[in-house]
C-alpha positions in Angstrom: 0.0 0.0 0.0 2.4 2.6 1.1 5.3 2.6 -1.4 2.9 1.1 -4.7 -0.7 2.1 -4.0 -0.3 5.3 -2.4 1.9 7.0 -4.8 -0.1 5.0 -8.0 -3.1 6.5 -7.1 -1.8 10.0 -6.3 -0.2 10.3 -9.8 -3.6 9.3 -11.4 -6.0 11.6 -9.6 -3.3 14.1 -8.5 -1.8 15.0 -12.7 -5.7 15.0 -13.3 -7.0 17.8 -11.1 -5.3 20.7 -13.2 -3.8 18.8 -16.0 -6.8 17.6 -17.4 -8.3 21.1 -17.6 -5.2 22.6 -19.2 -4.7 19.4 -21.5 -8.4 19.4 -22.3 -8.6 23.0 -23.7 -11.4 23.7 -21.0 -9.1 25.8 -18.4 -10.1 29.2 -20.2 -14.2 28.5 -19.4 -13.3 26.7 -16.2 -11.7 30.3 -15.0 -14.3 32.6 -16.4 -16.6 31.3 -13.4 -17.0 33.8 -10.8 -14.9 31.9 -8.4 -11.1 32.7 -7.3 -8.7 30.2 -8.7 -7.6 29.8 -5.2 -10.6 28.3 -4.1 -11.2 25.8 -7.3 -7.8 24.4 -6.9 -8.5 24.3 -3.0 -11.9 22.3 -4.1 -9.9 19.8 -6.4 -7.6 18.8 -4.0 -10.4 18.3 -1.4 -12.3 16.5 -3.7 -9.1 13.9 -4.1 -8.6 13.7 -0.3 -12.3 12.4 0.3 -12.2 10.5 -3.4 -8.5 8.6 -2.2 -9.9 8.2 0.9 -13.0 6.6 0.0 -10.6 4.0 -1.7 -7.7 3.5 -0.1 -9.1 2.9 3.7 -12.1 0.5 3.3 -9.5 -1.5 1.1 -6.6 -1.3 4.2 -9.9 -2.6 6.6 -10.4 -5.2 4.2 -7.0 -6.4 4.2 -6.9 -6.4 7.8 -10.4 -8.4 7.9 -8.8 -10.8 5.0 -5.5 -11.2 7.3 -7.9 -12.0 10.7 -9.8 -14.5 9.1 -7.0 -16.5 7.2 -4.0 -15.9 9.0 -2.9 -16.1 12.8 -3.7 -12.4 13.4 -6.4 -11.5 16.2 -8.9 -8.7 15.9 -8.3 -7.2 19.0 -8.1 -3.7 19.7 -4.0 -3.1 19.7 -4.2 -4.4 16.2 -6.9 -2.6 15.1 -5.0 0.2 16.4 -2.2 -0.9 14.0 -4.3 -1.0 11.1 -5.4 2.7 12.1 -1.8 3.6 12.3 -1.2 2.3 9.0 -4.4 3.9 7.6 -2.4 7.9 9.1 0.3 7.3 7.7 -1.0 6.3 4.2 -3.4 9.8 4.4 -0.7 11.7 5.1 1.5 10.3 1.8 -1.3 11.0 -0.3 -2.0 14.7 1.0 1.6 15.5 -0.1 2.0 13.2 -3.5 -1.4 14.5 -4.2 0.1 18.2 -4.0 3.0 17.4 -5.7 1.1 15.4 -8.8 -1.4 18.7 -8.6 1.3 20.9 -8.6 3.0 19.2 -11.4 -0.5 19.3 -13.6 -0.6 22.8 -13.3 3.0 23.8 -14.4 4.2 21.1 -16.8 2.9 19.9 -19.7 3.8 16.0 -19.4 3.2 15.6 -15.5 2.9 11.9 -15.4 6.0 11.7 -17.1 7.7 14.0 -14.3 5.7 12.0 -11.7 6.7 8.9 -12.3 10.4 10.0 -13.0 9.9 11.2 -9.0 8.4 8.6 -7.7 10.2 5.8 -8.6 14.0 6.0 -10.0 14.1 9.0 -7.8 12.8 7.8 -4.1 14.5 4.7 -4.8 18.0 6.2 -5.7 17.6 8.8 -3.1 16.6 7.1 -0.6 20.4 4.8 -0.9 22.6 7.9 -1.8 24.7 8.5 1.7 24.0 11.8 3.1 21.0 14.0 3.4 19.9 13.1 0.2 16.6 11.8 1.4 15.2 14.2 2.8 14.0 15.4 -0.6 11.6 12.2 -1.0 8.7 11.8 0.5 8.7 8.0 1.2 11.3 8.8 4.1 8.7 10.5 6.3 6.7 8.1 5.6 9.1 5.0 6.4 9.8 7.0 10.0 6.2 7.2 10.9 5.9 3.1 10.6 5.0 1.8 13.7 8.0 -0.7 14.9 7.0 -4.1 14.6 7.8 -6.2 17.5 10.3 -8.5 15.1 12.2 -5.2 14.5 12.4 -3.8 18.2 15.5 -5.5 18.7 18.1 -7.6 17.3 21.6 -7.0 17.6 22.8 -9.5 15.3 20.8 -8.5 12.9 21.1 -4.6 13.2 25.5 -5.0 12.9 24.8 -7.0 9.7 22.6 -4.6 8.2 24.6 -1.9 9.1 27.5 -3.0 7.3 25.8 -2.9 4.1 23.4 -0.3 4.1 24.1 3.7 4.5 23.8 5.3 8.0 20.4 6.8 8.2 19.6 10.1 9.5 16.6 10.0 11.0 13.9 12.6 12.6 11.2 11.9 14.8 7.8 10.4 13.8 6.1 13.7 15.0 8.4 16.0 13.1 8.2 13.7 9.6 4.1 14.0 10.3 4.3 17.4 10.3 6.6 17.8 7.4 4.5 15.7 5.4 1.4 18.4 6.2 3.9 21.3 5.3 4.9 20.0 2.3 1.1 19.3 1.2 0.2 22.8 2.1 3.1 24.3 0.6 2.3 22.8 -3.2 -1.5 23.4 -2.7 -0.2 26.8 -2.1 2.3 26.6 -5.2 -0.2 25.1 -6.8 -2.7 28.2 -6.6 -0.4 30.8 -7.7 0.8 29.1 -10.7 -3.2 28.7 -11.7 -3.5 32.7 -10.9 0.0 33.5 -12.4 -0.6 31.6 -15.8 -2.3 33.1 -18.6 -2.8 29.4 -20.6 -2.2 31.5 -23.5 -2.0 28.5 -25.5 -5.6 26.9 -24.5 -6.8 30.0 -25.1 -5.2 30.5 -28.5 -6.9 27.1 -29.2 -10.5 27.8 -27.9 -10.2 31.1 -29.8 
Protein backbone atom coordinates (compact mmCIF):
# COMPACT_ATOMS: atom_id res chain seq x y z
CA UNK A 1 0.00 0.00 0.00
CA UNK A 2 2.39 2.59 1.13
CA UNK A 3 5.32 2.56 -1.38
CA UNK A 4 2.88 1.09 -4.67
CA UNK A 5 -0.75 2.06 -4.03
CA UNK A 6 -0.32 5.32 -2.39
CA UNK A 7 1.91 6.98 -4.76
CA UNK A 8 -0.06 5.03 -8.04
CA UNK A 9 -3.08 6.51 -7.13
CA UNK A 10 -1.78 9.96 -6.26
CA UNK A 11 -0.23 10.26 -9.79
CA UNK A 12 -3.59 9.32 -11.42
CA UNK A 13 -6.01 11.59 -9.55
CA UNK A 14 -3.30 14.11 -8.50
CA UNK A 15 -1.81 14.99 -12.66
CA UNK A 16 -5.67 14.96 -13.33
CA UNK A 17 -6.98 17.81 -11.12
CA UNK A 18 -5.30 20.72 -13.20
CA UNK A 19 -3.81 18.82 -15.99
CA UNK A 20 -6.82 17.63 -17.38
CA UNK A 21 -8.34 21.08 -17.64
CA UNK A 22 -5.18 22.58 -19.15
CA UNK A 23 -4.65 19.38 -21.50
CA UNK A 24 -8.37 19.44 -22.32
CA UNK A 25 -8.64 22.96 -23.69
CA UNK A 26 -11.43 23.72 -20.97
CA UNK A 27 -9.14 25.76 -18.41
CA UNK A 28 -10.06 29.23 -20.22
CA UNK A 29 -14.17 28.55 -19.42
CA UNK A 30 -13.30 26.73 -16.15
CA UNK A 31 -11.75 30.33 -15.03
CA UNK A 32 -14.34 32.59 -16.45
CA UNK A 33 -16.59 31.29 -13.40
CA UNK A 34 -16.98 33.81 -10.79
CA UNK A 35 -14.94 31.94 -8.39
CA UNK A 36 -11.05 32.67 -7.26
CA UNK A 37 -8.67 30.24 -8.74
CA UNK A 38 -7.61 29.85 -5.20
CA UNK A 39 -10.63 28.35 -4.07
CA UNK A 40 -11.20 25.83 -7.33
CA UNK A 41 -7.75 24.42 -6.91
CA UNK A 42 -8.51 24.31 -3.02
CA UNK A 43 -11.94 22.33 -4.09
CA UNK A 44 -9.92 19.84 -6.40
CA UNK A 45 -7.62 18.80 -3.98
CA UNK A 46 -10.40 18.31 -1.41
CA UNK A 47 -12.26 16.52 -3.72
CA UNK A 48 -9.09 13.95 -4.05
CA UNK A 49 -8.62 13.75 -0.31
CA UNK A 50 -12.33 12.40 0.26
CA UNK A 51 -12.20 10.51 -3.41
CA UNK A 52 -8.50 8.62 -2.25
CA UNK A 53 -9.85 8.16 0.87
CA UNK A 54 -12.95 6.63 -0.03
CA UNK A 55 -10.63 4.04 -1.71
CA UNK A 56 -7.73 3.52 -0.08
CA UNK A 57 -9.09 2.93 3.68
CA UNK A 58 -12.09 0.50 3.33
CA UNK A 59 -9.46 -1.52 1.11
CA UNK A 60 -6.57 -1.35 4.23
CA UNK A 61 -9.91 -2.59 6.58
CA UNK A 62 -10.45 -5.15 4.15
CA UNK A 63 -6.98 -6.41 4.24
CA UNK A 64 -6.94 -6.39 7.82
CA UNK A 65 -10.36 -8.36 7.93
CA UNK A 66 -8.83 -10.82 4.98
CA UNK A 67 -5.45 -11.18 7.31
CA UNK A 68 -7.87 -12.01 10.70
CA UNK A 69 -9.79 -14.48 9.09
CA UNK A 70 -7.04 -16.51 7.19
CA UNK A 71 -4.02 -15.91 9.05
CA UNK A 72 -2.86 -16.14 12.81
CA UNK A 73 -3.66 -12.42 13.35
CA UNK A 74 -6.36 -11.47 16.22
CA UNK A 75 -8.90 -8.75 15.90
CA UNK A 76 -8.25 -7.24 18.98
CA UNK A 77 -8.06 -3.67 19.66
CA UNK A 78 -4.05 -3.09 19.70
CA UNK A 79 -4.15 -4.44 16.17
CA UNK A 80 -6.93 -2.57 15.10
CA UNK A 81 -4.96 0.22 16.36
CA UNK A 82 -2.19 -0.85 13.97
CA UNK A 83 -4.26 -0.98 11.15
CA UNK A 84 -5.43 2.73 12.05
CA UNK A 85 -1.78 3.61 12.25
CA UNK A 86 -1.20 2.29 9.04
CA UNK A 87 -4.41 3.91 7.63
CA UNK A 88 -2.43 7.89 9.06
CA UNK A 89 0.31 7.35 7.69
CA UNK A 90 -1.00 6.34 4.22
CA UNK A 91 -3.37 9.75 4.44
CA UNK A 92 -0.72 11.71 5.15
CA UNK A 93 1.54 10.32 1.76
CA UNK A 94 -1.33 10.97 -0.34
CA UNK A 95 -1.95 14.73 0.99
CA UNK A 96 1.62 15.51 -0.09
CA UNK A 97 1.99 13.16 -3.50
CA UNK A 98 -1.40 14.49 -4.19
CA UNK A 99 0.08 18.16 -3.96
CA UNK A 100 2.97 17.45 -5.71
CA UNK A 101 1.12 15.38 -8.76
CA UNK A 102 -1.40 18.72 -8.62
CA UNK A 103 1.30 20.93 -8.63
CA UNK A 104 2.97 19.16 -11.45
CA UNK A 105 -0.50 19.34 -13.59
CA UNK A 106 -0.60 22.77 -13.34
CA UNK A 107 2.99 23.84 -14.36
CA UNK A 108 4.20 21.05 -16.75
CA UNK A 109 2.89 19.88 -19.69
CA UNK A 110 3.75 15.99 -19.44
CA UNK A 111 3.23 15.58 -15.48
CA UNK A 112 2.87 11.94 -15.44
CA UNK A 113 6.01 11.69 -17.06
CA UNK A 114 7.68 14.03 -14.28
CA UNK A 115 5.69 11.99 -11.73
CA UNK A 116 6.67 8.93 -12.26
CA UNK A 117 10.44 9.98 -12.97
CA UNK A 118 9.91 11.23 -8.97
CA UNK A 119 8.37 8.61 -7.70
CA UNK A 120 10.24 5.79 -8.59
CA UNK A 121 13.95 6.03 -10.03
CA UNK A 122 14.09 9.00 -7.83
CA UNK A 123 12.77 7.82 -4.09
CA UNK A 124 14.54 4.65 -4.75
CA UNK A 125 17.97 6.19 -5.67
CA UNK A 126 17.59 8.76 -3.12
CA UNK A 127 16.60 7.08 -0.63
CA UNK A 128 20.41 4.76 -0.91
CA UNK A 129 22.56 7.95 -1.80
CA UNK A 130 24.73 8.51 1.66
CA UNK A 131 24.00 11.78 3.15
CA UNK A 132 21.04 13.95 3.41
CA UNK A 133 19.93 13.11 0.22
CA UNK A 134 16.65 11.79 1.37
CA UNK A 135 15.16 14.20 2.84
CA UNK A 136 14.03 15.43 -0.61
CA UNK A 137 11.57 12.18 -0.98
CA UNK A 138 8.74 11.83 0.53
CA UNK A 139 8.65 7.99 1.23
CA UNK A 140 11.29 8.75 4.09
CA UNK A 141 8.71 10.53 6.34
CA UNK A 142 6.67 8.14 5.61
CA UNK A 143 9.12 5.01 6.41
CA UNK A 144 9.84 6.99 9.97
CA UNK A 145 6.19 7.19 10.88
CA UNK A 146 5.85 3.12 10.64
CA UNK A 147 4.99 1.76 13.69
CA UNK A 148 8.04 -0.67 14.95
CA UNK A 149 6.97 -4.12 14.60
CA UNK A 150 7.83 -6.22 17.51
CA UNK A 151 10.30 -8.52 15.12
CA UNK A 152 12.17 -5.20 14.47
CA UNK A 153 12.37 -3.80 18.23
CA UNK A 154 15.48 -5.50 18.66
CA UNK A 155 18.08 -7.55 17.30
CA UNK A 156 21.59 -7.01 17.62
CA UNK A 157 22.79 -9.54 15.27
CA UNK A 158 20.77 -8.47 12.91
CA UNK A 159 21.09 -4.62 13.18
CA UNK A 160 25.52 -4.99 12.91
CA UNK A 161 24.78 -7.01 9.71
CA UNK A 162 22.59 -4.64 8.19
CA UNK A 163 24.61 -1.85 9.06
CA UNK A 164 27.51 -3.02 7.28
CA UNK A 165 25.79 -2.86 4.05
CA UNK A 166 23.39 -0.25 4.14
CA UNK A 167 24.08 3.75 4.55
CA UNK A 168 23.83 5.27 8.00
CA UNK A 169 20.45 6.80 8.18
CA UNK A 170 19.62 10.12 9.46
CA UNK A 171 16.60 9.99 10.97
CA UNK A 172 13.90 12.60 12.62
CA UNK A 173 11.23 11.91 14.76
CA UNK A 174 7.77 10.39 13.80
CA UNK A 175 6.08 13.71 15.04
CA UNK A 176 8.41 15.96 13.06
CA UNK A 177 8.15 13.67 9.62
CA UNK A 178 4.10 14.00 10.34
CA UNK A 179 4.33 17.40 10.25
CA UNK A 180 6.58 17.84 7.41
CA UNK A 181 4.49 15.66 5.38
CA UNK A 182 1.37 18.40 6.15
CA UNK A 183 3.91 21.26 5.31
CA UNK A 184 4.90 19.99 2.26
CA UNK A 185 1.10 19.30 1.23
CA UNK A 186 0.17 22.80 2.10
CA UNK A 187 3.06 24.26 0.63
CA UNK A 188 2.29 22.77 -3.20
CA UNK A 189 -1.47 23.42 -2.74
CA UNK A 190 -0.19 26.83 -2.07
CA UNK A 191 2.30 26.62 -5.25
CA UNK A 192 -0.24 25.10 -6.85
CA UNK A 193 -2.72 28.20 -6.60
CA UNK A 194 -0.37 30.83 -7.73
CA UNK A 195 0.77 29.07 -10.70
CA UNK A 196 -3.22 28.74 -11.74
CA UNK A 197 -3.47 32.68 -10.91
CA UNK A 198 0.03 33.55 -12.43
CA UNK A 199 -0.59 31.63 -15.80
CA UNK A 200 -2.35 33.13 -18.64
CA UNK A 201 -2.83 29.37 -20.60
CA UNK A 202 -2.21 31.54 -23.50
CA UNK A 203 -2.04 28.49 -25.53
CA UNK A 204 -5.57 26.88 -24.53
CA UNK A 205 -6.78 30.03 -25.10
CA UNK A 206 -5.24 30.45 -28.55
CA UNK A 207 -6.90 27.08 -29.23
CA UNK A 208 -10.47 27.82 -27.85
CA UNK A 209 -10.23 31.14 -29.77
Amino acid sequence: YLKAIVPLLALFFGCMLIGEDVESQTMPFVLTRPIPRSAYVLGRYLAYVVVTAGVLVPSVFFTFIGCTALANFSFSSANLMLMLHYDLVAMLGLMAYGAFTMFLGATTKRPIVFGIIFLIPWQRLALRIPGYVDFATIEKYMNIMLPVLPAQRDNPALREVVSGITKQEVLISPLAAGITLIVVSVVFVVLTQLAVRWREFSQAKAMAG
